[in-house]
C-alpha positions as CSV (number, residue, x, y, z in Angstrom):
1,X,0.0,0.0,0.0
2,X,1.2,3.7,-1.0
3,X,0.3,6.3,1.3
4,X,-0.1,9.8,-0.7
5,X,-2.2,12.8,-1.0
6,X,-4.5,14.0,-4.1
7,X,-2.7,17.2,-6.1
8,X,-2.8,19.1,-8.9
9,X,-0.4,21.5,-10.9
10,X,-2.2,24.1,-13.2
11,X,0.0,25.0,-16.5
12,X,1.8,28.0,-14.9
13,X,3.2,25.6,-12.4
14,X,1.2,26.0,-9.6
15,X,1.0,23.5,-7.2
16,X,-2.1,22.8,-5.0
17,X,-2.6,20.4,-2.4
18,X,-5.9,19.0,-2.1
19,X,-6.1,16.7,0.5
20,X,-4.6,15.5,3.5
21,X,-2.1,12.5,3.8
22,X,-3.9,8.9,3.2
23,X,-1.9,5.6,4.6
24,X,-2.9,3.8,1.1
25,X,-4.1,5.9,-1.9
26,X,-4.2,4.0,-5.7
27,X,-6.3,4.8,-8.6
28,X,-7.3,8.6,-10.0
29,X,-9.6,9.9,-12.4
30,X,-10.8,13.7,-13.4
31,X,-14.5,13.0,-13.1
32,X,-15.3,16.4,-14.1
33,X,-13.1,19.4,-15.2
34,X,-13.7,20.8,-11.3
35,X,-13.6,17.4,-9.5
36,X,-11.2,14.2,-9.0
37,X,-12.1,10.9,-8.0
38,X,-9.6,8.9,-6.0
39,X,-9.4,5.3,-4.3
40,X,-7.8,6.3,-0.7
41,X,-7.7,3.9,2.9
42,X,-6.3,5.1,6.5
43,X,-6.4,2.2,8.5
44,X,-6.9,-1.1,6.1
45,X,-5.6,-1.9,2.9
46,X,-9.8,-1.7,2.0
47,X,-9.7,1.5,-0.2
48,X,-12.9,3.1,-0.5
49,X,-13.9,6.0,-3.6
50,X,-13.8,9.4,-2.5
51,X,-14.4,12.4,-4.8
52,X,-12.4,16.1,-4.2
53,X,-13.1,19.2,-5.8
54,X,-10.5,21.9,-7.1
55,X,-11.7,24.1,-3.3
56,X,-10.1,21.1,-1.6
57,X,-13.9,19.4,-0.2
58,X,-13.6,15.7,-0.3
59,X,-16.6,13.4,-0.2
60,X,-17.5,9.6,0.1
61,X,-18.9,8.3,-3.0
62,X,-19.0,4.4,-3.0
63,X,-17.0,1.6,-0.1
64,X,-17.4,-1.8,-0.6
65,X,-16.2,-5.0,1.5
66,X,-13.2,-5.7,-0.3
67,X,-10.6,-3.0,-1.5
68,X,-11.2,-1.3,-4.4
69,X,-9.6,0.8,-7.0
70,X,-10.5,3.1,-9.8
71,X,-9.1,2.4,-13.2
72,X,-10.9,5.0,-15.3
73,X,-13.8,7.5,-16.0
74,X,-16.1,7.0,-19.2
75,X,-17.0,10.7,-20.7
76,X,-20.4,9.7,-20.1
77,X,-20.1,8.6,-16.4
78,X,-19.3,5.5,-16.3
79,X,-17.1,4.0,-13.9
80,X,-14.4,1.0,-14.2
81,X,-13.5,-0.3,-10.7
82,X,-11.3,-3.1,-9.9
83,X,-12.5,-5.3,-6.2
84,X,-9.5,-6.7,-5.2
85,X,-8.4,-9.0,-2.7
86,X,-4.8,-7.9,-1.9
87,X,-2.8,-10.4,-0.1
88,X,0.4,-11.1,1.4
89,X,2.5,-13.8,2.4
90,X,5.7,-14.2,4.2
91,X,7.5,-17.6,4.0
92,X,10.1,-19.7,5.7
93,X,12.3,-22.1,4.2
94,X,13.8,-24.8,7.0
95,X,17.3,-25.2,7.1
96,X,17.0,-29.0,7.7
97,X,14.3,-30.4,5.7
98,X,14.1,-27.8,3.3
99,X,10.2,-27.6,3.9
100,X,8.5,-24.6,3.2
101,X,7.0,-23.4,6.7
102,X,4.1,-20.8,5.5
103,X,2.0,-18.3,7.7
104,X,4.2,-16.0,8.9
105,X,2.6,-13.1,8.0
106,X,0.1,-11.1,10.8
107,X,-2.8,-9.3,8.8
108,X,-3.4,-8.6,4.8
109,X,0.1,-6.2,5.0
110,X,3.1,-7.6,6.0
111,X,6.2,-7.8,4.1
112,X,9.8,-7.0,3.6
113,X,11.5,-9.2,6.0
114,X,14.1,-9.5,7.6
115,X,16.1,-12.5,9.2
116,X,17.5,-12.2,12.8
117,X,21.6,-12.4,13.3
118,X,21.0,-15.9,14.9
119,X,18.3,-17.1,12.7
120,X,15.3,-17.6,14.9
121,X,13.3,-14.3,14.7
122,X,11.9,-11.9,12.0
123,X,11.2,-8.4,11.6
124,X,8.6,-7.2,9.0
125,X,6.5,-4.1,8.2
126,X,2.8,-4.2,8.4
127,X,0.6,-1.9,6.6
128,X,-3.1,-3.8,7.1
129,X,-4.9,-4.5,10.0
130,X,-4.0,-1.9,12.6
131,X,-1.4,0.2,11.0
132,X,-1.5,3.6,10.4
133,X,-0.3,6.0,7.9
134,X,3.2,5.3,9.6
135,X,3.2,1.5,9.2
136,X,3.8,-1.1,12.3
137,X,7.4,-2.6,12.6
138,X,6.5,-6.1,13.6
139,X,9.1,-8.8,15.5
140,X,8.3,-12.5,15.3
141,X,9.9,-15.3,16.6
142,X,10.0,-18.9,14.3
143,X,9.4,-20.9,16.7
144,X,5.5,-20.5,16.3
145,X,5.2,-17.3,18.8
146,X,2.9,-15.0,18.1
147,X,4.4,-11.7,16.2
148,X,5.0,-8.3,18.8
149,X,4.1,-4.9,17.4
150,X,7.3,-3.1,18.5
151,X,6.2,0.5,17.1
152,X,5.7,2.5,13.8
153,X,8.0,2.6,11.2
154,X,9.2,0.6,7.8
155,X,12.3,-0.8,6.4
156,X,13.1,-2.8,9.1
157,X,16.5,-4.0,10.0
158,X,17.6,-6.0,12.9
159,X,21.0,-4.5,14.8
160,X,24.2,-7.2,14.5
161,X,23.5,-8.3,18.0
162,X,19.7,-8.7,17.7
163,X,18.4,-6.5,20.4
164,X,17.3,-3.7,18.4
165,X,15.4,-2.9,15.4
166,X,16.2,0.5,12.8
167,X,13.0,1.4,11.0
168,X,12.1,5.0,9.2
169,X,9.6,7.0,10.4
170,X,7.2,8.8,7.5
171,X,6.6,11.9,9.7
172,X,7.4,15.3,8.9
173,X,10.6,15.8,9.2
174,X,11.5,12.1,8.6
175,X,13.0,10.1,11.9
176,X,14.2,6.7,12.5
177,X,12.9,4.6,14.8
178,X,15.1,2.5,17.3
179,X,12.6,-0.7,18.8
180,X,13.8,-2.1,21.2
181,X,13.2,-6.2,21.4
182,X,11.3,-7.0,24.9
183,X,11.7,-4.3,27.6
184,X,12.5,-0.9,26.9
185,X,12.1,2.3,25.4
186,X,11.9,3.2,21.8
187,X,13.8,6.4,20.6
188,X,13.3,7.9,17.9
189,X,15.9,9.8,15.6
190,X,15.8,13.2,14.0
191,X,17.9,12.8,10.2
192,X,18.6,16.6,9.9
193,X,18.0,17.6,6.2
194,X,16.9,14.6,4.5
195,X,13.5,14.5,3.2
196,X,13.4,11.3,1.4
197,X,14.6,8.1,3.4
198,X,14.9,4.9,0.9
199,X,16.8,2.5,3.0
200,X,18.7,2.0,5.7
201,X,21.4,-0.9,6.9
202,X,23.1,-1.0,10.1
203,X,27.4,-0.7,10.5
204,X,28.8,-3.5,12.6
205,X,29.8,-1.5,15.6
206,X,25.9,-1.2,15.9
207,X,26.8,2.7,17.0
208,X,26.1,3.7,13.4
209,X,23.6,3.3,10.1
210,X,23.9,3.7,6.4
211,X,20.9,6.0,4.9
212,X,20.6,6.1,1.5
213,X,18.5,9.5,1.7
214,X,18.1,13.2,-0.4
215,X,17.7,16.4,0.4
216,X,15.4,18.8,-0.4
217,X,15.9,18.9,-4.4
218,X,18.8,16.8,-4.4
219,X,19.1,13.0,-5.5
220,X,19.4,9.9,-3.5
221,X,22.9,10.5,-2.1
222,X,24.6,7.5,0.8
223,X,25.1,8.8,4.4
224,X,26.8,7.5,7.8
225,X,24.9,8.2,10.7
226,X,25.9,8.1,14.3
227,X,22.9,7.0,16.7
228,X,23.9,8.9,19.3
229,X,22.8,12.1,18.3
230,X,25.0,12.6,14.8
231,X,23.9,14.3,12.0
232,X,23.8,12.4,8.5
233,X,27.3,12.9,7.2
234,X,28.0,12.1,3.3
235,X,29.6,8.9,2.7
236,X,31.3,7.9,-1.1
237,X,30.8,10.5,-3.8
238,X,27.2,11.6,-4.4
239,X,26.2,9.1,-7.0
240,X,27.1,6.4,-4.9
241,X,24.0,4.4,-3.9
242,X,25.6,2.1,-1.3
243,X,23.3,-0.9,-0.4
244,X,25.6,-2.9,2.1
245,X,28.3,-2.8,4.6
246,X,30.9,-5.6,5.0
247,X,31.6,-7.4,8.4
248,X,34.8,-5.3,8.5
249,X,32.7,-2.1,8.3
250,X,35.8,-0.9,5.8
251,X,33.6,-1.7,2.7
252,X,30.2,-0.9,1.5
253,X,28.4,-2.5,-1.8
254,X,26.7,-0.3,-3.8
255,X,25.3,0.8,-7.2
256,X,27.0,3.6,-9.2
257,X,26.1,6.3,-11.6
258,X,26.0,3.3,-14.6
259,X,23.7,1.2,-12.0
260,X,27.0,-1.0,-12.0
261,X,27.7,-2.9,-8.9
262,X,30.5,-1.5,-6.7
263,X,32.6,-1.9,-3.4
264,X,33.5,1.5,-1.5
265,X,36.9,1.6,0.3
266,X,36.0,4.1,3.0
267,X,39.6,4.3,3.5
268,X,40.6,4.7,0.1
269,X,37.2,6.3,-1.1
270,X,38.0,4.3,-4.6
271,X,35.0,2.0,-5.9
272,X,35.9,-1.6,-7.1
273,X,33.3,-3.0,-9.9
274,X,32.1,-6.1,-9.3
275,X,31.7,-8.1,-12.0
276,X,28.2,-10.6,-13.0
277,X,26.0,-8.3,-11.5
278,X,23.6,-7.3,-13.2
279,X,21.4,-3.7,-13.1
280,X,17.9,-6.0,-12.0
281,X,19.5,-8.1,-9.1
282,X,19.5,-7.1,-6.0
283,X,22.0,-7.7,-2.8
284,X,21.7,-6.3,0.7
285,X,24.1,-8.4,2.8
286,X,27.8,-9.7,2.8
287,X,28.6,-13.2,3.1
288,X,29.8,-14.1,6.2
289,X,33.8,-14.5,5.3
290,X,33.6,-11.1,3.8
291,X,34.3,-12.0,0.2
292,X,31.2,-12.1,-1.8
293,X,27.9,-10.7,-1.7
294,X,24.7,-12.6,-1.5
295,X,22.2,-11.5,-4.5
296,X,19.0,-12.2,-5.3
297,X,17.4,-12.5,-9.0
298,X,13.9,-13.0,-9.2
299,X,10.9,-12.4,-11.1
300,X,6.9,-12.5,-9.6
301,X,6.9,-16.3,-10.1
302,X,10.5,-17.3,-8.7
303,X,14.1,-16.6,-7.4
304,X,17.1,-17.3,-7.0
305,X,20.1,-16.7,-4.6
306,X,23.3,-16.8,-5.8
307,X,27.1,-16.2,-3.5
308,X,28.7,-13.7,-6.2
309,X,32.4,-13.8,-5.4
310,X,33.5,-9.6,-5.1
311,X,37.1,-10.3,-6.5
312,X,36.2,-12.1,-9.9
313,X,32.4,-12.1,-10.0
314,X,32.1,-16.4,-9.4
315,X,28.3,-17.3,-9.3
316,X,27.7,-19.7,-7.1
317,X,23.6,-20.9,-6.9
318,X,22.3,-21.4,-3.2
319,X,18.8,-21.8,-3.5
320,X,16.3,-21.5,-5.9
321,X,12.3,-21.0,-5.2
322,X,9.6,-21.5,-7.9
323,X,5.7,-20.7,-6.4
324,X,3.2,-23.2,-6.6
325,X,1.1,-20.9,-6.8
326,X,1.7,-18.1,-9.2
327,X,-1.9,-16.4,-9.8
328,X,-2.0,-12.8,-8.5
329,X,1.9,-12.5,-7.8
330,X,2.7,-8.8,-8.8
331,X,6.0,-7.9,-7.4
332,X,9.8,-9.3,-8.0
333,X,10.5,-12.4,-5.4
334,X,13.3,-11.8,-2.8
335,X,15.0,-13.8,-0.8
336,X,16.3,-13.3,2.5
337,X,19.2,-15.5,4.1
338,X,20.9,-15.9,7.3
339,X,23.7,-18.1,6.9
340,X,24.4,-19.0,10.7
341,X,21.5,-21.0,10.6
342,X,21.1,-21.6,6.9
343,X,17.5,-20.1,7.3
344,X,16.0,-18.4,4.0
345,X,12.7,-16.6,4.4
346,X,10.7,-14.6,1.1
347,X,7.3,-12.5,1.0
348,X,4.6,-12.5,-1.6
349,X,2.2,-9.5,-2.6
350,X,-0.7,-10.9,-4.7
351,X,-3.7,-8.8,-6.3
352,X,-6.8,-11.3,-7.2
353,X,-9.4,-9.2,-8.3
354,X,-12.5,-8.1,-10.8
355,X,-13.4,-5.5,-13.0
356,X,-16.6,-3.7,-12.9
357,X,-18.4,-1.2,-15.1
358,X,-20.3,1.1,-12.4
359,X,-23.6,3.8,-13.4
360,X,-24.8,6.0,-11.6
361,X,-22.3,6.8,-9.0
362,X,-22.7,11.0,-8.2
C-alpha cells in the first residue's frame, strides 16, 4: 500500500494540495473538469472511492467489502473499478528439511523481512490491520510465537546483536525509529535535512547506520549516521547508492552512476566494480567471510540466490524458489538468508481481483 495525498499543478506551475495524507491511496480519475475521484484507505488496505473538488472538499462516493480501485472514467459517467483482494505472504524455508513453513505473516500487510543475526526471529512491516499511515514494525519469533508490534515505522533491519530494530519514520521531518526487542524504550531519531529516506542498513559496531537519503531537491545520495545524536554525514561520492556494509565495516556494496555494482573503500574512497552483477539483481548483505555478496534474482513467479564472489564475479547458486502458486503475484521475489542458521525466508504480494463497469455513481 502507498500512502499519498490527491494534487494538482495548473499550466503555470502551480501547485495545490488537495487533501490530507492517506496511509494507502491507488487509482485517479478527473470525473469532471472541477472534481477528482480517487481510491484512498487510512487504517486497512480496503480503499474506499472518494471524490475532491478543485476548493479542496472531499466526499464519500461508493465503499465496498473488499478493496477497491478506480481504473478510469467514461465521458459519459461510467465507472471501471477493480474489487480486489490484496494479499500477502511471508514464507520460511527450514534449514534442515528444506520444507517450506508458510504463515508467517500477521494481517493482509506484511512484508519485507528481515532475518535475525542468529536465525530464529523476524522483523517485518505491516501496513493492514491496525497500522496507520506510519506502518507497524513487527518482530516474530520462528518458533511459532505470536508476532509483537514493537512500534511504527518501515524498512526494518535487525541490529548485528539482535536487540534492536532501525526502521524510518514517514513523519514530517522524517526520523528513525530504534525498537527495542522486549523491555525498553523506543527512541526515535531526527535525520537533519533529509526528506526522502529509501533505506537503511546497520554498521557493525551497531553505533552507526547507512541511509541512502536526499535532500530537499537533491538526489538519493549515501550517508553515515551516528545513533547517538549525529547528523547524516556524506559517505562515497554523491552518485554512490551504497546498499551494504561488509563485516569489516571498511567496505560498503553499492550501485554507481552506470547502476553498476560496486565496493566502496571508506579508506581509500576508490570503488571496485564487481563483476556478474547485473542492473535488476539485487544484494543487501555480505557473506559471512567477507568475500562475496549474497544477491538475489527474481521475477513474480520465482528466485534465485546466488554467492557472487566480489574479487572475480564467481556465481555460485544457493537456492532456488519457484511458487506453486503463481496467480495474483505482482511484485519481484526476494530472498532473504541468514547463513548461521542456513534459514532463508521470502514475501509474496498478490492482487486477485475483478473488473466492474459502475452507473450511476454521483
Amino acid at each position: 500500500m502507498i500512502g499519498g495525498w490527491v494534487a494538482v499543478v495548473d499550466e503555470t506551475g502551480n501547485h495545490k494540495l488537495l487533501t490530507r495524507e492517506y496511509g494507502g491511496i491507488q487509482g485517479l480519475a478527473w470525473r469532471t473538469g472541477s472534481e477528482i475521484w480517487f481510491t484512498a484507505a487510512d487504517q486497512t488496505t480496503d480503499q474506499q472511492l472518494y471524490a475532491v473538488g478543485l476548493s479542496g472538499k472531499v466526499r464519500h462516493i461508493l465503499a465496498a467489502p473488499q478493496r477497491t480501485r478506480l481504473m478510469d472514467i467514461a465521458a459519459d459517467g461510467r465507472v471501471l473499478l477493480s474489487n480486489e483482494q490484496y494479499r500477502t505472504e511471508i514464507t520460511e524455508i527450514d534449514p534442515g528439511a528444506g520444507k517450506e513453513h508458510r504463515g508467517l505473516e500477521w494481517f493482509n500487510g506484511s512484508s519485507n523481512p528481515d532475518i535475525s543475526p542468529d536465525g530464529k526471529a523476524i522483523v517485518f512491516m505491516e501496513w493492514g490491520g491496525p497500522a496507520g499511515p506510519l506502518y507497524l514494525v513487527v518482530y516474530r519469533k520462528l518458533d511459532g510465537s505470536a508476532p509483537v508490534a514493537l512500534g511504527p515505522g518501515t524498512a526494518a533491519k535487525f541490529s548485528p546483536d539482535g536487540t534492536t530494530i532501525a526502521a524510518a519514520i514517514l513523519t514530517r521531518p522524517l526520523q528513525v525509529a530504534l525498537h527495542l526487542i522486549g523491555t525498553g524504550e523506543s527512541r526515535r531519531l531526527p535525520v537533519g535535512y533529509i526528506v526522502n529516506l529509501d533505506h537503511l542498513d546497520w554498521f557493525p559496531d551497531g553505533k552507526h547506520l547507512l541511509l541512502i537519503g536526499a535532500a530537499e531537491g537533491q538526489s538519493l545520495r549515501t550517508f553515515e549516521m551516528d545513533i547517538e545524536g549525529g547528523k547524516p554525514q556524506p559517505l562515497g561520492s554523491p552518485d554512490f547508492i551504497g546498499g551494504a556494509v561488509a563485516k569489516d565495516g571498511k567496505r560498503i556494496a553499492g550501485r554507481n552512476a552506470s547502476g553498476e555494482a560496486v565496493v566502496l573503500d571508506r579508506e581509500t574512497q576508490k570503488m571496485h566494480v564487481v563483476p556478474a552483477i547485473e542492473s535488476w539483481e539485487v544484494f543487501d548483505k555480505w557473506a559471512e567471510d567477507g568475500q562475496a555478496l549474497l544477491v538475489s534474482s527474481g521475477t513474480p513467479a520465482a528466485v534465485r540466490m546466488y554467492r557472487v564472489e566480489v574479487a572475480t564475479g564467481k556465481r555460485t547458486l544457493l537456492q532456488t524458489v519457484e511458487l506453486s502458486e503463481k496467480a495474483g503475484s505482482m511484485l519481484k521475489l526476494r530472498l532473504q538468508y541468514n547463513e548461521y542458521s542456513k534459514t532463508y525466508v521470502y514475501d509474496t504480494r498478490r492482487i486477485l481481483g475483478s473488473l466492474y463497469v459502475v452507473e450511476g455513481l454521483e
